[in-house]
C-alpha positions as CSV (number, residue, x, y, z in Angstrom):
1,X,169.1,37.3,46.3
2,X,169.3,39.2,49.9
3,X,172.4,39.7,51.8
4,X,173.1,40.7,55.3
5,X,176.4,42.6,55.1
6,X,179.1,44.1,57.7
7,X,181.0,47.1,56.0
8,X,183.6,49.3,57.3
9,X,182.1,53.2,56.0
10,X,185.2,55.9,55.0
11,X,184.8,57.8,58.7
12,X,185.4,54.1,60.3
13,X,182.3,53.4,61.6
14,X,180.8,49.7,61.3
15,X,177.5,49.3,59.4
16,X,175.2,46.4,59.2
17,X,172.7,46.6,56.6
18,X,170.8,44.4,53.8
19,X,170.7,44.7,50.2
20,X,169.6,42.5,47.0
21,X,172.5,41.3,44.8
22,X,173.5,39.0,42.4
23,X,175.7,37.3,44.3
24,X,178.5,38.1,46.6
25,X,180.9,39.4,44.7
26,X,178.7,41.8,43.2
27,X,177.4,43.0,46.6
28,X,181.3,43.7,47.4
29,X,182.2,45.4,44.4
30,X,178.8,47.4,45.1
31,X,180.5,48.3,48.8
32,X,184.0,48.8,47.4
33,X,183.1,51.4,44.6
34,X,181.0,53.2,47.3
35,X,184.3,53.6,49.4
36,X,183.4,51.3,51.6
37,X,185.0,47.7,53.3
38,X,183.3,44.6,53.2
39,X,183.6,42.4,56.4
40,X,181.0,40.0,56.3
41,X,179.0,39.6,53.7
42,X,175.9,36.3,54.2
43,X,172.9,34.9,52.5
44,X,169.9,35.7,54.1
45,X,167.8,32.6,53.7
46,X,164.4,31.9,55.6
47,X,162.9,28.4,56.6
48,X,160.2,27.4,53.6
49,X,157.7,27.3,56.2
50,X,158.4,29.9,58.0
51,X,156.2,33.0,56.0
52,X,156.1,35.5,58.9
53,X,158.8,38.0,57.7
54,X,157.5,38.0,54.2
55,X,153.9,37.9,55.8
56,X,155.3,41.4,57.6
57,X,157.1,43.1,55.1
58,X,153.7,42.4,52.6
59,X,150.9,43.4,55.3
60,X,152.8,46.3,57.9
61,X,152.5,49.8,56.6
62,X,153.9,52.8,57.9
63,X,151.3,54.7,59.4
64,X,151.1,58.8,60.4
65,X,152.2,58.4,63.7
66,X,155.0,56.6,62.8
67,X,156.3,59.3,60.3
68,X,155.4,62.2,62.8
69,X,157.7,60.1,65.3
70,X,160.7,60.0,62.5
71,X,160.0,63.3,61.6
72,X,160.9,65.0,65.2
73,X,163.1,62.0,66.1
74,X,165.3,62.8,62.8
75,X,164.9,66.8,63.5
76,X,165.7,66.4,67.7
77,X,168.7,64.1,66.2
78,X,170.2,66.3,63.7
79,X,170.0,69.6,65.8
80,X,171.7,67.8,68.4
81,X,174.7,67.7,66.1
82,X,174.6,63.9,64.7
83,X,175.3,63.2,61.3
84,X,172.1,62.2,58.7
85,X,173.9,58.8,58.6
86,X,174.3,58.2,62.3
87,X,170.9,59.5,62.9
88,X,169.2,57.0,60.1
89,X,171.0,54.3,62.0
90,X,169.7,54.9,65.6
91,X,165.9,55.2,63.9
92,X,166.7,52.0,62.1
93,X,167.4,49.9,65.7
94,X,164.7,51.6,67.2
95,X,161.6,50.6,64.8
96,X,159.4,47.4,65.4
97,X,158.3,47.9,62.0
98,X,159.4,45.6,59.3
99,X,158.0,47.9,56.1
100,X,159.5,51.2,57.5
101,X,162.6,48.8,58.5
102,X,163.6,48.8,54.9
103,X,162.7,52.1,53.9
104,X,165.1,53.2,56.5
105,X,167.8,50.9,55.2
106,X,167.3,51.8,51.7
107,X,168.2,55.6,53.5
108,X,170.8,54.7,54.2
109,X,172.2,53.0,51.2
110,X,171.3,56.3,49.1
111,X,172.9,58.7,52.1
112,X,175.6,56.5,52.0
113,X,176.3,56.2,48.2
114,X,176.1,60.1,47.9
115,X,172.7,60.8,47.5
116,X,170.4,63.1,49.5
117,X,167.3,62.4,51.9
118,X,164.6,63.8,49.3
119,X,166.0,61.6,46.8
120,X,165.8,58.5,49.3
121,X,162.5,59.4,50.1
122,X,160.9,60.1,46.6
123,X,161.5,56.1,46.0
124,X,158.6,55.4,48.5
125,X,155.7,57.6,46.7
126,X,152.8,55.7,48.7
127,X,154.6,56.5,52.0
128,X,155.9,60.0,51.7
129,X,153.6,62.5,50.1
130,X,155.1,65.3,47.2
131,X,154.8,67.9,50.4
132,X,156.7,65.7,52.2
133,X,160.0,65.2,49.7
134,X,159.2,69.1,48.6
135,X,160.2,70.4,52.0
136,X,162.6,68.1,52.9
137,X,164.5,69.0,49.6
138,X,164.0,72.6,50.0
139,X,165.4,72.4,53.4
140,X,168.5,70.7,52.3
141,X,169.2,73.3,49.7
142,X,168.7,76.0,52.9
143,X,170.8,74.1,55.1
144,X,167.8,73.8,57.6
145,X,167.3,70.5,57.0
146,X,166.4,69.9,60.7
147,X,164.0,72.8,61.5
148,X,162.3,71.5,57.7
149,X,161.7,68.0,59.3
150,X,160.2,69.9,62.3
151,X,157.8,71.7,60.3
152,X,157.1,68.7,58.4
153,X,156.2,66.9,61.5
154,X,153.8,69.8,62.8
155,X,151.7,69.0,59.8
156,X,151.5,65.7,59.8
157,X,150.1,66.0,63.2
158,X,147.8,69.4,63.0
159,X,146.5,67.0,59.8
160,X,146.4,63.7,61.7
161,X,144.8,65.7,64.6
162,X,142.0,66.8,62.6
163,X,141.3,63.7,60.4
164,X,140.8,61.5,63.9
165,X,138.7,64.4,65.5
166,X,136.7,64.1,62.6
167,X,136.5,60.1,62.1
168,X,136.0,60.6,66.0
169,X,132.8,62.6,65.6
170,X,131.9,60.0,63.1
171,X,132.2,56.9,64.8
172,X,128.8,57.3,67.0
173,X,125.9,58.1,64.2
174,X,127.8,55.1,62.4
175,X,127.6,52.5,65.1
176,X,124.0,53.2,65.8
177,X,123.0,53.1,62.4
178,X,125.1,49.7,62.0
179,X,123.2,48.2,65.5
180,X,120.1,49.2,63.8
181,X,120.3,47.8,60.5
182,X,121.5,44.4,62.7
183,X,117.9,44.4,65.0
184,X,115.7,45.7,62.0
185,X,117.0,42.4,60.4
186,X,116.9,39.6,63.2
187,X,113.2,41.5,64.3
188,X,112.4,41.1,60.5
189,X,113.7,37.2,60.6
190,X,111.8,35.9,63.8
191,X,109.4,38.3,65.2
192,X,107.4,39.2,61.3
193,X,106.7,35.6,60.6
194,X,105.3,35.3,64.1
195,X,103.0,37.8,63.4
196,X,102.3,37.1,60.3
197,X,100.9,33.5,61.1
198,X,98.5,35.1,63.6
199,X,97.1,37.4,60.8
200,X,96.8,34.3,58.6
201,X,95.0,32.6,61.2
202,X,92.8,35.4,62.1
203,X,92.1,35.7,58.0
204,X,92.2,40.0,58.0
205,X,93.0,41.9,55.5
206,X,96.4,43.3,55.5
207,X,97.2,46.9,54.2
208,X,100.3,47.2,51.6
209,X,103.0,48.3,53.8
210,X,101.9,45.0,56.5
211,X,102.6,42.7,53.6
212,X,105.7,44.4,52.0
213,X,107.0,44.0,55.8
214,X,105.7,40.2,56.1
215,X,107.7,39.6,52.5
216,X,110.7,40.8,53.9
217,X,110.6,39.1,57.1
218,X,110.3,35.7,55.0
219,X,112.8,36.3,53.2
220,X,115.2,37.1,55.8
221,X,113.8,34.1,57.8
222,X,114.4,31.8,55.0
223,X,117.7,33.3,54.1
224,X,119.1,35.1,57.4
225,X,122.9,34.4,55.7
226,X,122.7,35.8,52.5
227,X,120.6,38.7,53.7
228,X,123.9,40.0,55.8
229,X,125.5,38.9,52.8
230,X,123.8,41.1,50.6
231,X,123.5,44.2,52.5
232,X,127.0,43.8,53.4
233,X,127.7,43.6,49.7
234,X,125.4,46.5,48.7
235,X,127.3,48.6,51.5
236,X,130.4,47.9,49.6
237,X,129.3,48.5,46.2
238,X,127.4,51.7,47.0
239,X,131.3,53.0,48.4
240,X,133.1,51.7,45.8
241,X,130.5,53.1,43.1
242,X,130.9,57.0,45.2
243,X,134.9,56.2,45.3
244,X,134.8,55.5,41.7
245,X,136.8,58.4,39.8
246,X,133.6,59.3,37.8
247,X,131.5,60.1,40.4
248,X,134.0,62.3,42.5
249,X,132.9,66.1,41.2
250,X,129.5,65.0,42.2
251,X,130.3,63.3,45.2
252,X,132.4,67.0,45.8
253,X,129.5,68.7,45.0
254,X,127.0,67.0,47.0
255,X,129.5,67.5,50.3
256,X,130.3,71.2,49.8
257,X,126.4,71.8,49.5
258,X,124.9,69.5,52.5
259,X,123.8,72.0,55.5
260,X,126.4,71.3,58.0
261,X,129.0,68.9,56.5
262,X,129.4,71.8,53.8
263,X,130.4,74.5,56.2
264,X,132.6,71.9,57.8
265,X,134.1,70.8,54.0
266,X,134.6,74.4,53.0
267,X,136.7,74.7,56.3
268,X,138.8,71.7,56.7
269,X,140.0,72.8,52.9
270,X,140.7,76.1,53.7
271,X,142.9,75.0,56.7
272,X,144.4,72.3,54.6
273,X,145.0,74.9,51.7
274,X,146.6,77.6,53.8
275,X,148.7,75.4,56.4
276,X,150.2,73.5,53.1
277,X,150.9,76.8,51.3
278,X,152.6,78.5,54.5
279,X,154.5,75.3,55.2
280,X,156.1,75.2,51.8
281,X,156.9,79.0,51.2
282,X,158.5,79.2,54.4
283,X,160.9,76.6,53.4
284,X,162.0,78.5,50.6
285,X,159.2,76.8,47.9
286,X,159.0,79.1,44.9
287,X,155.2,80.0,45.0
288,X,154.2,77.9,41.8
289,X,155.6,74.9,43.2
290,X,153.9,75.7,46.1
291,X,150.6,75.8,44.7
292,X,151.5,72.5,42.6
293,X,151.6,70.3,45.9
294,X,148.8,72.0,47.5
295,X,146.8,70.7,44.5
296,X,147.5,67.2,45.6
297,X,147.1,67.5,49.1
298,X,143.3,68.8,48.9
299,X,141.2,66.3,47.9
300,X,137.5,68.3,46.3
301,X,137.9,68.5,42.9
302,X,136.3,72.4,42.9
303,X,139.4,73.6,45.4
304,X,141.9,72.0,43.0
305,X,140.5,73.7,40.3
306,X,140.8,77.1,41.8
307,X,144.8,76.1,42.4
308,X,144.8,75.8,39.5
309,X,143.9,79.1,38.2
310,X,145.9,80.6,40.9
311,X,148.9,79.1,39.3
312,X,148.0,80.1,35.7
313,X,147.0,83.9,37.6
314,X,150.7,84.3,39.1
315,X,152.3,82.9,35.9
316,X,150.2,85.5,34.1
317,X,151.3,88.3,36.6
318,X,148.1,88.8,38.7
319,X,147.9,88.9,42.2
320,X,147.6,85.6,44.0
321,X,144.6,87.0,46.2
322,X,142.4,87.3,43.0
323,X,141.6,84.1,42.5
324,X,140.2,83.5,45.5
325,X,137.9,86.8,45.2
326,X,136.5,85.9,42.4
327,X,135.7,81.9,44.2
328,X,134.0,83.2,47.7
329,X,131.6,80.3,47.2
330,X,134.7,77.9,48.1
331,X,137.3,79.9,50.4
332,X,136.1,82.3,52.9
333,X,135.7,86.5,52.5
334,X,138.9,86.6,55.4
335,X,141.1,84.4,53.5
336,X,141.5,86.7,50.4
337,X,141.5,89.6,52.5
338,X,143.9,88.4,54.7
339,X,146.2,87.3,51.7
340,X,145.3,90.6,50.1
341,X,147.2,92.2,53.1
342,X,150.3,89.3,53.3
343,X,151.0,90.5,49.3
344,X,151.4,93.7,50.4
345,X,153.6,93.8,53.4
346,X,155.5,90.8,52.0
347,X,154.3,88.4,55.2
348,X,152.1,85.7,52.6
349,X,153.3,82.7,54.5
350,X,152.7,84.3,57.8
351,X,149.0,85.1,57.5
352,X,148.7,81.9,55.3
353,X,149.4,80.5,58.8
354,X,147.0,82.5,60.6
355,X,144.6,81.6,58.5
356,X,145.1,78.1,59.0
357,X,145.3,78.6,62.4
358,X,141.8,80.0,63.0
359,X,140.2,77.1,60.9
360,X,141.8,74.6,62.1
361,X,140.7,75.9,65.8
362,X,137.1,76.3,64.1
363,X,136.9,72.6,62.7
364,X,138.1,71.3,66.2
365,X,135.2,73.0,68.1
366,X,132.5,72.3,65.4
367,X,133.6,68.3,65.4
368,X,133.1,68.8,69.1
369,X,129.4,69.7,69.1
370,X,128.8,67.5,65.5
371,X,127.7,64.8,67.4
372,X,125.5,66.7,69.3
373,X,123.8,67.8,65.9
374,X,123.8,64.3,64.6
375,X,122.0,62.9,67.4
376,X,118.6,64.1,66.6
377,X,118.5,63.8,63.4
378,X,119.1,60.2,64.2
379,X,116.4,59.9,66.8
380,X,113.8,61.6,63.5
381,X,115.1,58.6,61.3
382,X,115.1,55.7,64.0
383,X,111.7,57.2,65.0
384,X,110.3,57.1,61.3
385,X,112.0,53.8,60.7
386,X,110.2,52.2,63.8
387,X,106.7,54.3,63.8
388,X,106.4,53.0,60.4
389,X,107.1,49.4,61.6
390,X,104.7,50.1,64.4
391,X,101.5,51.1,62.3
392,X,102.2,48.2,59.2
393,X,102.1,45.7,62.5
394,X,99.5,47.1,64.7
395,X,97.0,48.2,62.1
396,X,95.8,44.7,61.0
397,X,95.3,44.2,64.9
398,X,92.9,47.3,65.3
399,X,90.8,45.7,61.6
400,X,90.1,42.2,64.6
401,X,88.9,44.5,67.4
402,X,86.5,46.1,65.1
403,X,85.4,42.6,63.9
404,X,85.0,41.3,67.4
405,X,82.8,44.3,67.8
């Protein structure tokens, strides 16, 4: 059952909060071994009908922007001096979001019963990533806990940032490839069988590609419905047969060998490499662990490979920068160097930062001109696609003017 209570907390501030219990007197011996005293303590109970706050707290998710927001709200909050407690609170009135409503309340509870923020947030795995609870936890054990959940926040936007500029670059090629799938069918569905009467009337011979375009366009005419039905379903099967697990190292492969996507690829997990690793050593992250969460932030199967074997290296005793020599194909010639020189002077997580500085600045201009690039080789395919439609219609057309003749 769900409660609403009012407790009275050790410091004598009033808190208003919700939490599952047995019963009532269950929920106040809960309160009352935490310190704490019970004031109020009510069944919540919703109207049968009414499904919009379970409706909510099934379908709203907690989105990037929303954790960059509690990630410099929480930071600005504790550096102004406010406790972890009273600064939950404040982020807990201000949200319009039911989901992150309760994660913040369950925060609460587990500051509140003696527990830590890392701990608090490793109970919501599909909302706050292992990088995320690492350097949180790292910068409670340094005391920075504040300046951790400002670092934290600079990467979830540098990483946001990137992901929409590329989605962004994206979104054009894909909405005029979508418009003309949608006219190649309703052309195929009213304007082939058109045709196609008139060539049965006229009695010419058609050439093979006239008639495989005629079969289609009955088809479609006879069954416009399931036609978007079926290459709607197709679209969704082909993703869902790429997404599949078995076909990820050679989706990888495919993506870090395609001419300009590849360059881009090798790039965006270089930047996400580097800007993880400096992130995490520079909240006191022992350089294993380190290399442990990077793993799960980059997503190509090669790259996590090559983590890999820089974790086995360092365990072993050799220098981090090796690895990464001996896999040029993957990361860049300037990125070993560059770490070559950050294990000498000491300075790893400051030119792990540089580095992911200068690609990240390189990914933002290249998604800036990829559009650009894509839009001829869309005008070559919508050219094919239509030149081909052209000659299959026109040709039978040129066969009657030689027989008038």
């Amino acid at each position: 059952m769900l409660f609403s209570y009012k407790a009275k907390l050790k410091n004598g501030e009033i808190f208003k909060s919700t939490m599952d219990a047995t019963d009532r007197f269950s929920l106040s011996r809960e309160l009352k071994s935490r310190g704490n005293t019970p004031i109020s303590i009510k069944e919540k109970k919703y109207n049968s009908f009414n499904f919009l706050p379970t409706f909510q707290r099934i379908f709203s998710k907690v989105n990037t922007e929303e954790k960059i927001i509690f990630t410099k709200n929480l930071s600005g909050m504790l550096k102004a001096g406010l406790s972890l407690f009273r600064a939950l609170s404040v982020l807990k009135k201000q949200t319009k979001n039911p989901a992150f409503n309760e994660i913040l309340t369950s925060l609460s509870d587990e500051i509140n019963s003696g527990g830590t923020l890392s701990s608090g947030l490793a109970k919501f795995p599909n909302v706050f990533s292992k990088l995320f609870v690492s350097m949180t936890r790292a910068g409670e054990e340094s005391g920075n806990l504040d300046n951790a959940l400002s670092e934290i926040g600079m990467n979830l936007e540098k990483a946001h940032s990137l992901t929409k500029k590329i989605n962004g670059a994206l979104i054009y090629p894909g909405v005029i490839l979508s418009a003309m799938i949608l006219i190649g069918v309703l052309m195929f569905a009213f304007v082939v069988p058109t045709l196609a009467g008139t060539f049965q009337e006229l009695g010419v011979p058609l050439p093979a590609s006239t008639r495989f375009i005629i079969l289609l366009g009955n088809f479609f005419y006879e069954h416009l419905i399931l036609s978007f039905v079926l290459i709607i379903g197709s679209a969704i099967a082909i993703v869902s047969f790429l997404r599949a697990s078995f076909m990820k190292k050679y989706v990888d492969f495919v993506i870090i060998r395609l001419p300009i996507v590849g360059k881009l690829s090798k790039e965006l997990n270089t930047a996400r490499t580097t800007r993880t690793m400096s992130s995490l050593l520079l909240s006191g992250v022992s350089i294993t662990r380190a290399i442990e969460i990077t793993e799960d932030v980059v997503q190509n199967v090669y790259y996590k490979k090559v983590l890999k074997q820089a974790k086995e290296a360092i365990e072993k005793g050799v220098p981090f920068s090796r690895v990464f020599e001996e896999n040029q194909n993957l990361y860049p010639v300037m990125m070993t160097e560059m770490i070559q020189v950050g294990e000498e002077t000491g300075k790893l997580s400051d030119m792990l930062f540089q580095i992911a500085s200068f690609y990240e600045g390189e990914i933002e201009n290249k998604t800036k001109n990829l559009s650009v690039i894509i839009e001829p080789v869309l005008m070559i395919f919508i050219g094919v696609a239509v030149g081909f439609f052209a000659i299959s219609m026109i040709s039978p057309l040129y066969s009657v003017m030689d027989n008038i003749k």
